[in-house]
VOBA-1610 file (N, C-alpha, C; in pm, whole numbers, padded with zeros to 5 digits, always signed):
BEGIN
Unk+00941-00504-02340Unk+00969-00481-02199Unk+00936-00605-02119Unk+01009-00625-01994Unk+00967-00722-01926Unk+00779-00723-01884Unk+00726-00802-01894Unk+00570-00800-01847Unk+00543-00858-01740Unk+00399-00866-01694Unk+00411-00872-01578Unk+00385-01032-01516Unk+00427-01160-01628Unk+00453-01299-01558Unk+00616-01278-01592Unk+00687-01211-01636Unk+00858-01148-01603Unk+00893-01116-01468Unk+00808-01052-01467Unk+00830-00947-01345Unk+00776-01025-01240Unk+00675-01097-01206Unk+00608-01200-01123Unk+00742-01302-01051Unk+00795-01292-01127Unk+00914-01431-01150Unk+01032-01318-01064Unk+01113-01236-01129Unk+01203-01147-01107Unk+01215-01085-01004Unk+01097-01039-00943Unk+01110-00914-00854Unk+01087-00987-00737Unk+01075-01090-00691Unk+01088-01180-00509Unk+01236-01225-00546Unk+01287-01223-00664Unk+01420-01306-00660Unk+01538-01163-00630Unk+01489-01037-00667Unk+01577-00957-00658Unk+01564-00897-00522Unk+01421-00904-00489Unk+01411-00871-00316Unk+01492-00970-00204Unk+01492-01130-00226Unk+01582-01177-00163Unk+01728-01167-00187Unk+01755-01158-00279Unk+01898-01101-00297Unk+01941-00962-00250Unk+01877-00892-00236Unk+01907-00715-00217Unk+01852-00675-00087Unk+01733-00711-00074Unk+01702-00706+00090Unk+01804-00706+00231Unk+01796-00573+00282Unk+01918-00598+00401Unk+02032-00559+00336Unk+02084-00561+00243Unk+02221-00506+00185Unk+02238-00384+00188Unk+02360-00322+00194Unk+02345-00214+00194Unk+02438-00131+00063Unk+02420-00105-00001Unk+02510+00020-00118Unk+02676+00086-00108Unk+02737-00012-00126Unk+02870+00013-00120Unk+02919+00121-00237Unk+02871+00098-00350Unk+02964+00111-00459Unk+02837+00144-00546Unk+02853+00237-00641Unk+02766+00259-00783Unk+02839+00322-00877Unk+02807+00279-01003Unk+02895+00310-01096Unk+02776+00318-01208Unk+02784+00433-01296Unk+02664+00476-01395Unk+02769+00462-01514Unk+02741+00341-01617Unk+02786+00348-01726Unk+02713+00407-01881Unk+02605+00408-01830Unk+02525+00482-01929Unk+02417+00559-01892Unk+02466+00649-01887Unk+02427+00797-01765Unk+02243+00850-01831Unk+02261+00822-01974Unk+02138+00851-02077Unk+01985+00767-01974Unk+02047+00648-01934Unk+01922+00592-01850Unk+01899+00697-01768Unk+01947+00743-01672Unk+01929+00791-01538Unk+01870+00897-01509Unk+01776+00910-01434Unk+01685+01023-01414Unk+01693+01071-01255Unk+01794+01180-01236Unk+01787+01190-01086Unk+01673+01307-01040Unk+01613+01303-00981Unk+01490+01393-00937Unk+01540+01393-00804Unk+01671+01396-00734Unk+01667+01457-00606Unk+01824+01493-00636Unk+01870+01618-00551Unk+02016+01673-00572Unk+02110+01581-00542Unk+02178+01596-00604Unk+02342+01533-00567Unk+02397+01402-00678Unk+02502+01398-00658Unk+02542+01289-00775Unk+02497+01144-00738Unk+02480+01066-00775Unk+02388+00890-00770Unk+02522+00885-00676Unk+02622+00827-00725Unk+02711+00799-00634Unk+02691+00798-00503Unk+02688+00932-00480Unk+02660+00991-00310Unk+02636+00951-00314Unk+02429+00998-00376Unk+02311+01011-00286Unk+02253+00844-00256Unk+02324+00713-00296Unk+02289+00561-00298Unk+02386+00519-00215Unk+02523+00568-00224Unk+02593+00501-00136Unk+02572+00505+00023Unk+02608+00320+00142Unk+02555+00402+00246Unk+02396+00380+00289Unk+02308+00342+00181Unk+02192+00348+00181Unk+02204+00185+00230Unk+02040+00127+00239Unk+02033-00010+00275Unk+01942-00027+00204Unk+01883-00144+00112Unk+01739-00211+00062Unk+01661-00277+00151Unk+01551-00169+00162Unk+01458-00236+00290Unk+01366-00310+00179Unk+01311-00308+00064Unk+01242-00369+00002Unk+01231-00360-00167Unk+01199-00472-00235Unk+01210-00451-00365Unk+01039-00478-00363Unk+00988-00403-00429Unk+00843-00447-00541Unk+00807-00428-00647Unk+00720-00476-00701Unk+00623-00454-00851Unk+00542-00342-00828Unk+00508-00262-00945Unk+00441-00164-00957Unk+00425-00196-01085Unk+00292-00220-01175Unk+00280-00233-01282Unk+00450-00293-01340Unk+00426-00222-01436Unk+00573-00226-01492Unk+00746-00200-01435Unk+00681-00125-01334Unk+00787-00084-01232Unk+00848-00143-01161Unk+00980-00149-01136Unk+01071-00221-01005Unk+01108-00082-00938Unk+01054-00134-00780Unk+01061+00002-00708Unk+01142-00048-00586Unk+01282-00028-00599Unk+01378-00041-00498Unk+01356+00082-00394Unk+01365+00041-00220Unk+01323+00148-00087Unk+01488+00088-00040Unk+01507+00225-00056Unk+01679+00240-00002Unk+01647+00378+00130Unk+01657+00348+00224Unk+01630+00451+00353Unk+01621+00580+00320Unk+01503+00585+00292Unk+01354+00760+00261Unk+01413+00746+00138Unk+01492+00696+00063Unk+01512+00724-00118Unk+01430+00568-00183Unk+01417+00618-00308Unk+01369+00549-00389Unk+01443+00535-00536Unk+01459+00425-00579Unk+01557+00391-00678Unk+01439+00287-00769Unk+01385+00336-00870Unk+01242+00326-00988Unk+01355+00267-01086Unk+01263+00148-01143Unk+01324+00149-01262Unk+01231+00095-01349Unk+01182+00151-01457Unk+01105+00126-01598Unk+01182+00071-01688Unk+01179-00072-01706Unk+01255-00145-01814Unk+01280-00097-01964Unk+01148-00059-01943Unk+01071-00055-02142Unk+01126-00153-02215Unk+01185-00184-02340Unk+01179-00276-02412Unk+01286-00333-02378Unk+01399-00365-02358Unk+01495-00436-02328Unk+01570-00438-02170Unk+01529-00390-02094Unk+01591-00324-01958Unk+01575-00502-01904Unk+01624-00552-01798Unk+01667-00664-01762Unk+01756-00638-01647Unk+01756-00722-01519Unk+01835-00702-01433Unk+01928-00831-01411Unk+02021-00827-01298Unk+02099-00933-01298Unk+02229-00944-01168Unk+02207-01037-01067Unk+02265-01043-00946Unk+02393-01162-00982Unk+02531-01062-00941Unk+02623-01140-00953Unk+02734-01114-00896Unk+02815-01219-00904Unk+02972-01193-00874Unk+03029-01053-00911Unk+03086-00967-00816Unk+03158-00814-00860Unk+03300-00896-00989Unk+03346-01031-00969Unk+03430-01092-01099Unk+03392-01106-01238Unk+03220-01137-01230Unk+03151-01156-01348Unk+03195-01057-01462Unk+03249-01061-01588Unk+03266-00995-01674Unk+03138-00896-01664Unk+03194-00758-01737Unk+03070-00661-01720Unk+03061-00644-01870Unk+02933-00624-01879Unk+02877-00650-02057Unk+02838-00461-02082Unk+02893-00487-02223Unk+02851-00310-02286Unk+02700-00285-02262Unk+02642-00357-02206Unk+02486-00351-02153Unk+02473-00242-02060Unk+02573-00296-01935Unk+02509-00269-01859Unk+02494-00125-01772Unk+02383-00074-01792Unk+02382+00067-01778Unk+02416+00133-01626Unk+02381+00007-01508Unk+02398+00083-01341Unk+02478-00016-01309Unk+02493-00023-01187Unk+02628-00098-01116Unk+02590-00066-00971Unk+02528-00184-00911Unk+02538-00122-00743Unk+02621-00179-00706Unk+02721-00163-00635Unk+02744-00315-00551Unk+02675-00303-00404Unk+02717-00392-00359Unk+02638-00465-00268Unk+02700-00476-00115Unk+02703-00461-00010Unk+02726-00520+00146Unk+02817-00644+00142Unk+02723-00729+00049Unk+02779-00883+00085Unk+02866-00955-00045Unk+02918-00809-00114Unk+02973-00857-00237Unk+02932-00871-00370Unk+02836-00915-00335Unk+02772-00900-00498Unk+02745-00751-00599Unk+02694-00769-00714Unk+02660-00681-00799Unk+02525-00718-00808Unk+02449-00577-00833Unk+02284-00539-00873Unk+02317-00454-01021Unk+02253-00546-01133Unk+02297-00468-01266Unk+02228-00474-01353Unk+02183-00361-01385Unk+02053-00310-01463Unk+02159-00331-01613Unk+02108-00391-01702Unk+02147-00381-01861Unk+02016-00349-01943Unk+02078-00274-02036Unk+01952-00200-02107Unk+02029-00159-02243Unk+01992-00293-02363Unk+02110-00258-02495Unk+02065-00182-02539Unk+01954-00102-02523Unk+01916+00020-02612Unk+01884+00128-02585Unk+01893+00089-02432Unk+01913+00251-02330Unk+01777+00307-02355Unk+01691+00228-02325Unk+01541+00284-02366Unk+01467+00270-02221Unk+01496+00240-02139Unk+01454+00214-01998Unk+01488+00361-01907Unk+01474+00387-01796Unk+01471+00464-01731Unk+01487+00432-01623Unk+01606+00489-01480Unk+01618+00449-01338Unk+01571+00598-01321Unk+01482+00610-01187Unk+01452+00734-01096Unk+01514+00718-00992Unk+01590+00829-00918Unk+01606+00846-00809Unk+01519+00959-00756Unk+01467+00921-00627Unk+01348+00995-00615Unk+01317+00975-00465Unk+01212+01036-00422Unk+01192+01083-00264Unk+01039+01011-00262Unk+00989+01071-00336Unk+00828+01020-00428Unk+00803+01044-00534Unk+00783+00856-00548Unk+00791+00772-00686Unk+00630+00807-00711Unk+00517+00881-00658Unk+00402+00947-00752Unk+00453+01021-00860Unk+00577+01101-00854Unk+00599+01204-00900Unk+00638+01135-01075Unk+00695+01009-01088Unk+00739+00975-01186Unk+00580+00907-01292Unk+00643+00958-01395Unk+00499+00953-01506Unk+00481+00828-01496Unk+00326+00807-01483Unk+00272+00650-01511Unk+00275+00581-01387Unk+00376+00634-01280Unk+00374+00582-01188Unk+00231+00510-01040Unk+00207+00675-01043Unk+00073+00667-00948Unk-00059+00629-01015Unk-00084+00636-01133Unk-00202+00617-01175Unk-00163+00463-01283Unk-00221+00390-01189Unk-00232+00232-01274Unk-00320+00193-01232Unk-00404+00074-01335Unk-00476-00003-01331Unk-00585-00104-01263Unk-00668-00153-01283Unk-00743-00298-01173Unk-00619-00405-01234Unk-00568-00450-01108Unk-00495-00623-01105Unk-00580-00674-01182Unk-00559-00727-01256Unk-00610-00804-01374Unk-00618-00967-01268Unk-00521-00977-01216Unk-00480-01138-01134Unk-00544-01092-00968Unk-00620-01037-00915Unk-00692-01024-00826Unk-00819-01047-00839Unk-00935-01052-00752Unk-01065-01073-00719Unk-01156-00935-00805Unk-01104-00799-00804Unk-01144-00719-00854Unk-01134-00679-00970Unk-01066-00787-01017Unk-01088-00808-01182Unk-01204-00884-01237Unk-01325-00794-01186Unk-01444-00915-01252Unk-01510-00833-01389Unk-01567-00977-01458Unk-01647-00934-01595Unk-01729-00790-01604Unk-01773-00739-01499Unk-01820-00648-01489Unk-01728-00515-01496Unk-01621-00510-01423Unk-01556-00431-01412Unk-01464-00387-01547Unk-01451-00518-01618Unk-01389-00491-01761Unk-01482-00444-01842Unk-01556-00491-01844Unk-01702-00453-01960Unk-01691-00275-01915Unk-01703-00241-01817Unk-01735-00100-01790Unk-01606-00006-01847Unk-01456-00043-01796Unk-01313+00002-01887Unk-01400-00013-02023Unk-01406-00101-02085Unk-01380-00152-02259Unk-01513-00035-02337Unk-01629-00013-02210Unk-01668+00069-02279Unk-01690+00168-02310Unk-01591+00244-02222Unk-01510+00375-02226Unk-01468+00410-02306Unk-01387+00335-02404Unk-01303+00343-02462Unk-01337+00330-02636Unk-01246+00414-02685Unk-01288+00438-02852Unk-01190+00310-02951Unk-01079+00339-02899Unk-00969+00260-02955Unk-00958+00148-02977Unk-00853+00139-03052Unk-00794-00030-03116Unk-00766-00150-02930Unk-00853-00237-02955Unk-00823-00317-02852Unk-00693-00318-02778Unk-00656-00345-02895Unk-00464-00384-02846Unk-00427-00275-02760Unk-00453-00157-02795Unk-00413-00025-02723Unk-00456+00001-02598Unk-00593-00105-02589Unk-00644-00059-02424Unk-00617-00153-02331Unk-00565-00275-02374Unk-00508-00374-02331Unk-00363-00356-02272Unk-00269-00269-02317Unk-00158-00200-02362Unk-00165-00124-02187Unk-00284-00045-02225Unk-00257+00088-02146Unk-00249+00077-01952Unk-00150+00073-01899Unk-00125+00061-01746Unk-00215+00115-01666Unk-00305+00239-01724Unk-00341+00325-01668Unk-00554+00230-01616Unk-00524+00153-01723Unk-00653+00067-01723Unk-00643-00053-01680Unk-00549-00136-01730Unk-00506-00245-01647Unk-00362-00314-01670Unk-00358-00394-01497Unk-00190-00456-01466Unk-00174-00570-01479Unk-00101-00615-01585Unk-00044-00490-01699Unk+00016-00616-01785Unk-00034-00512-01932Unk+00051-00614-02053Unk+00154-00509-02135Unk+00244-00598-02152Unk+00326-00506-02287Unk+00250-00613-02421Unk+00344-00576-02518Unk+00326-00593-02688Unk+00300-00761-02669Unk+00364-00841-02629Unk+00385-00969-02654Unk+00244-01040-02583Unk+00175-00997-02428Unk+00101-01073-02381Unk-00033-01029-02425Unk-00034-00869-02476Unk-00170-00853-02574Unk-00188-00927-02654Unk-00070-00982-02747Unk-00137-01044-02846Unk-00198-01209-02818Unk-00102-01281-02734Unk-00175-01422-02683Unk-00313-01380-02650Unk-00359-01258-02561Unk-00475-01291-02502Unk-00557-01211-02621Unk-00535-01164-02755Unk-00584-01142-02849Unk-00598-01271-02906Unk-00520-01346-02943Unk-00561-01507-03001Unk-00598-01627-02902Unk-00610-01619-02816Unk-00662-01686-02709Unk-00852-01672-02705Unk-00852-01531-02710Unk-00994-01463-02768Unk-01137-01423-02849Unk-00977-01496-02973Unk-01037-01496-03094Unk-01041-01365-03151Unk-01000-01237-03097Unk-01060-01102-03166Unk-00939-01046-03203Unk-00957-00973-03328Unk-00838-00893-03403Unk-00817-00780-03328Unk-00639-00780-03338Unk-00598-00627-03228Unk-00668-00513-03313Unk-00752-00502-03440Unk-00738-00401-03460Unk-00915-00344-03406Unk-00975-00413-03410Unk-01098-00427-03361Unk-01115-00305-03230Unk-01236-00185-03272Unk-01224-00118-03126Unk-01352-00133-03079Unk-01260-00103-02952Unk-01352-00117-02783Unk-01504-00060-02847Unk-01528+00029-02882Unk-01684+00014-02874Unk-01748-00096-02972Unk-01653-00139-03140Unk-01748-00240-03176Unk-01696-00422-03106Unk-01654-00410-02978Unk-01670-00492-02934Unk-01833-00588-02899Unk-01846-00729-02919Unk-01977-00768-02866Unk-01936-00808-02719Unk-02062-00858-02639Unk-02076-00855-02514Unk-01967-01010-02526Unk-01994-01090-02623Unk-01941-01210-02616Unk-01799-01219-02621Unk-01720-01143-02726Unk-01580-01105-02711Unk-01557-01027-02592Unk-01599-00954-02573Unk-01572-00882-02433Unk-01546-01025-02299Unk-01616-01118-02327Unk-01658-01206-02202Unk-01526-01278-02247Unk-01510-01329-02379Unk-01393-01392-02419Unk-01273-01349-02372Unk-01282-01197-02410Unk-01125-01127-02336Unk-01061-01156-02240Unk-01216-01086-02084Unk-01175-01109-01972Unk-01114-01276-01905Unk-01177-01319-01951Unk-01126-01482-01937Unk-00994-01489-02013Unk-00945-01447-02107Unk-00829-01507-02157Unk-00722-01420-02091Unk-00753-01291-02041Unk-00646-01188-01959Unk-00558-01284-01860Unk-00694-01339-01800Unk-00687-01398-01653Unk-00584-01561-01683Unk-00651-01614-01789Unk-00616-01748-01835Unk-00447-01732-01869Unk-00427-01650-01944Unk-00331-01565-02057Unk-00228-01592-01915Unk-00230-01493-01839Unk-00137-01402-01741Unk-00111-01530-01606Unk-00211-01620-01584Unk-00143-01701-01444Unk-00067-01768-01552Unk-00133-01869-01653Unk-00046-01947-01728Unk+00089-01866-01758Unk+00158-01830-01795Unk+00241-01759-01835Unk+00328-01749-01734Unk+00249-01656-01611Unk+00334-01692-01497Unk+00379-01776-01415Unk+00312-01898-01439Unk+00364-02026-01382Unk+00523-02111-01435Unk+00423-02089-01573Unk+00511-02147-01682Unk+00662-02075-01653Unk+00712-01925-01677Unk+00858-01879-01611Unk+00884-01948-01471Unk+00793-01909-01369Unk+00855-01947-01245Unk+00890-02135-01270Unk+00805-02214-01322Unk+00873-02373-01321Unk+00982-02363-01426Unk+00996-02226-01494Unk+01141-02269-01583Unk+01276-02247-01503Unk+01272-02170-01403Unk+01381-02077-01332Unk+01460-02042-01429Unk+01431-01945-01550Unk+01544-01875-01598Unk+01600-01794-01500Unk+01760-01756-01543Unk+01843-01663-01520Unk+01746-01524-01519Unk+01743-01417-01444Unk+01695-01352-01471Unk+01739-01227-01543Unk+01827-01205-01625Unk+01825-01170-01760Unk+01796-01221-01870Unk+01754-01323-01850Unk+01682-01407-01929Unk+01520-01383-01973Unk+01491-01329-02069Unk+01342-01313-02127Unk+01287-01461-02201Unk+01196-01505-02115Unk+01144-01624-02160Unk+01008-01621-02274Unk+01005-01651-02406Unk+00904-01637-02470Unk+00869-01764-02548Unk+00954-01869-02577Unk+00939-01965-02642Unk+00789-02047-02666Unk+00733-02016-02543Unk+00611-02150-02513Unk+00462-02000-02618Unk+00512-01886-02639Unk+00402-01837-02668Unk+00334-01859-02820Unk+00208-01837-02815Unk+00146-01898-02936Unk+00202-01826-03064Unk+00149-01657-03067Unk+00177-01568-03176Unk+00243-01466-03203Unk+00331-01451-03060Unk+00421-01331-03086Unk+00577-01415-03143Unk+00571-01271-03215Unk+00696-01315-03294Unk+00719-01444-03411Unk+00637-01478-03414Unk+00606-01591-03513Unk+00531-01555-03692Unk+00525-01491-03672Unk+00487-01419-03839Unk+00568-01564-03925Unk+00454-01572-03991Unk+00485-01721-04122Unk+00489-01841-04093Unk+00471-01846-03933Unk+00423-01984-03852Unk+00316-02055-03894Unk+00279-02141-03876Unk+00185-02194-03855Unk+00052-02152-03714Unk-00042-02133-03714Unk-00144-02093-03607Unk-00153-02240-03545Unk-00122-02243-03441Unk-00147-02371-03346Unk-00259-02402-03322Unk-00344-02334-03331Unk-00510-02390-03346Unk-00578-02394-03486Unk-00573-02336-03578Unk-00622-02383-03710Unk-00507-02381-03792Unk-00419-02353-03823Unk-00326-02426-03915Unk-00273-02284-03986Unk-00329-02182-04055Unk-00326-02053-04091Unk-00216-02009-04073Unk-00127-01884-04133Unk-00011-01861-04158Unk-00072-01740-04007Unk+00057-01706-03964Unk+00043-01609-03870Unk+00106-01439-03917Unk+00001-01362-03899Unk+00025-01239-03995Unk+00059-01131-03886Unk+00169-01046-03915Unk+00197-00922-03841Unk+00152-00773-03898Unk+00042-00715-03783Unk+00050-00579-03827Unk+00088-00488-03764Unk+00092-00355-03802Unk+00094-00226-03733Unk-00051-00165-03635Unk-00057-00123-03512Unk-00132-00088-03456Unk-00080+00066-03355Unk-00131+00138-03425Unk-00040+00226-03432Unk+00102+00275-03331Unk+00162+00248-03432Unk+00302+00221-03402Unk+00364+00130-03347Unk+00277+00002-03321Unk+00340-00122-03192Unk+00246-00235-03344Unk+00396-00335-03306Unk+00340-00417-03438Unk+00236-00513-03311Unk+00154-00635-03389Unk+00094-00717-03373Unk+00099-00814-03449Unk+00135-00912-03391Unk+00093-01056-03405Unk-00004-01118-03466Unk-00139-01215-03517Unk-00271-01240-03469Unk-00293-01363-03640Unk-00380-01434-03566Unk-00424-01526-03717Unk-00523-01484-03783Unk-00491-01499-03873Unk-00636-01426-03979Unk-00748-01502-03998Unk-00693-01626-03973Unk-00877-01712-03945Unk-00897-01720-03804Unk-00845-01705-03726Unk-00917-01737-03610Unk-00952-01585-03529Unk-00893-01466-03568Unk-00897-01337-03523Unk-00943-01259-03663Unk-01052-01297-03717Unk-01115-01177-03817Unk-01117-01057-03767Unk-01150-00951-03881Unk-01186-00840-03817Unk-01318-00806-03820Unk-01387-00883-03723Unk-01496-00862-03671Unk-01555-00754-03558Unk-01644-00763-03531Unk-01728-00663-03428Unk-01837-00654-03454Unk-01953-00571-03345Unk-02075-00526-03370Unk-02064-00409-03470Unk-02136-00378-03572Unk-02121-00292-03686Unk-02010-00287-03782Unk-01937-00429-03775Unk-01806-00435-03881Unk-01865-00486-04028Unk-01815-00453-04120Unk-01865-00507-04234Unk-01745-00514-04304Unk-01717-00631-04362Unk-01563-00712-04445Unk-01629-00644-04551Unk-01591-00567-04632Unk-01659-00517-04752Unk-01537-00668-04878Unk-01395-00679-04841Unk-01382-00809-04905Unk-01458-00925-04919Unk-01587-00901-04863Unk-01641-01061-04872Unk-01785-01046-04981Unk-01745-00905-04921Unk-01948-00881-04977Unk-01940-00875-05133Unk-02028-00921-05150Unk-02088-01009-05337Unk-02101-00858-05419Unk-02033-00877-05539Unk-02085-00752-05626Unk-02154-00727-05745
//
């Protein structure tokens, strides 16, 4: 899914483009996305409307079309894209606004795994109202993470993961700030030490501006998913850019991971490598 130095980048570029326009035209090509939670067909109930504002919500792009709300949850492939109504239209693309001033607003989603809400109130949509401490704010301090992490029973990766704790990583930026860290995704929150814990919070923070800088000085297209500059996602049989080590992928339940095996042991307070121990 897009994350949130994607979305950092994306969502002021789709607010100046859409801002003030108003909803001529919609066309639902892949109806499976669409989640209407208020009566009437999309068509209508968007056309006519105006975009008073686009924002971020965790993971969320939350288009304000006058008292309606138009949500959209990427999940793994969802991507948006402002263009010419001439631009060839791709078997992608699942919505179709057009626009006041001509253009197209076009959600593509090749695997139809994303979700648009139409809605009155966007609390109502799951995951929505209940998110996280800004990880990239002032109230993201060492203290405040230490207190989350030790809540929690689970595999790191998973609480790192979770929106509901903090904003916000998908699959790809857990794992940098897992090797940035030094600590294995599989490692859980309670046998965390105070020192990995301290490691984390610093690499969240380190992890997430870098990242977001790095897209905004690239100006991709914004259907464009930028990942090239990252250390360990997607790289399985690489080389580890800090010690040299092959880069190994696992399962965590059900979401693979990334991570180096020398520089991310599976360590913790009360871990014991029983592979190492003498017999």
């Amino acid at each position: 899914m897009p994350e949130r130095p994607d979305l950092e980048y994306v969502v002021p570029r789709l607010a100046e483009g859409c801002v003030g326009h108003t909803v001529t035209g919609v066309v639902v090509r892949n109806p499976v996305v669409m989640r209407m939670m208020v009566a009437g067909d999309v068509g209508e109930v968007l056309s006519g409307r105006t975009i008073g504002a686009v924002q971020r919500r965790a993971h969320f792009v939350d288009f304000e079309l006058d008292g309606l709300r138009l949500v959209v949850s990427p999940m793994l492939a969802g991507r948006f894209l402002l263009c010419e109504s001439s631009k060839r239209k791709a078997k992608a693309d699942a919505l179709i606004l057009t626009l006041s001033d001509g253009a197209e607003l076009r959600y593509r989603d090749d695997v139809q795994m994303g979700k648009v809400y139409v809605c009155e109130a966007p609390d109502s949509i799951p995951g929505y109202a209940n998110i996280g401490v800004d990880v990239l704010s002032r109230a993201f301090t060492l203290a405040v993470f230490k207190t989350l992490v030790k809540k929690r029973r689970d595999q790191i990766k998973l609480m790192l993961k979770d929106k509901s704790a903090l904003d916000s990583m998908g699959n790809a930026y857990a794992d940098e700030v897992l090797w940035e860290a030094k600590v294995h995704p599989k490692v859980r929150c309670n046998q965390l030490t105070d020192e990995q814990i301290k490691a984390l919070h610093k690499a969240i923070v380190k992890v997430l501006r870098s990242a977001t800088k790095t897209i905004a000085k690239r100006e991709p297209a914004l259907d464009e998913k930028v990942r090239d500059f990252l250390k360990v996602r997607n790289r399985k049989g690489k080389p580890c850019p800090r010690c040299g080590d092959t880069i190994r992928a696992a399962g965590v339940r059900g979401f693979d991971a990334f991570f180096c095996p020398s520089c991310q042991e599976q360590g913790g307070r009360g871990f014991i490598d029983w592979g190492r121990v003498k017999k």
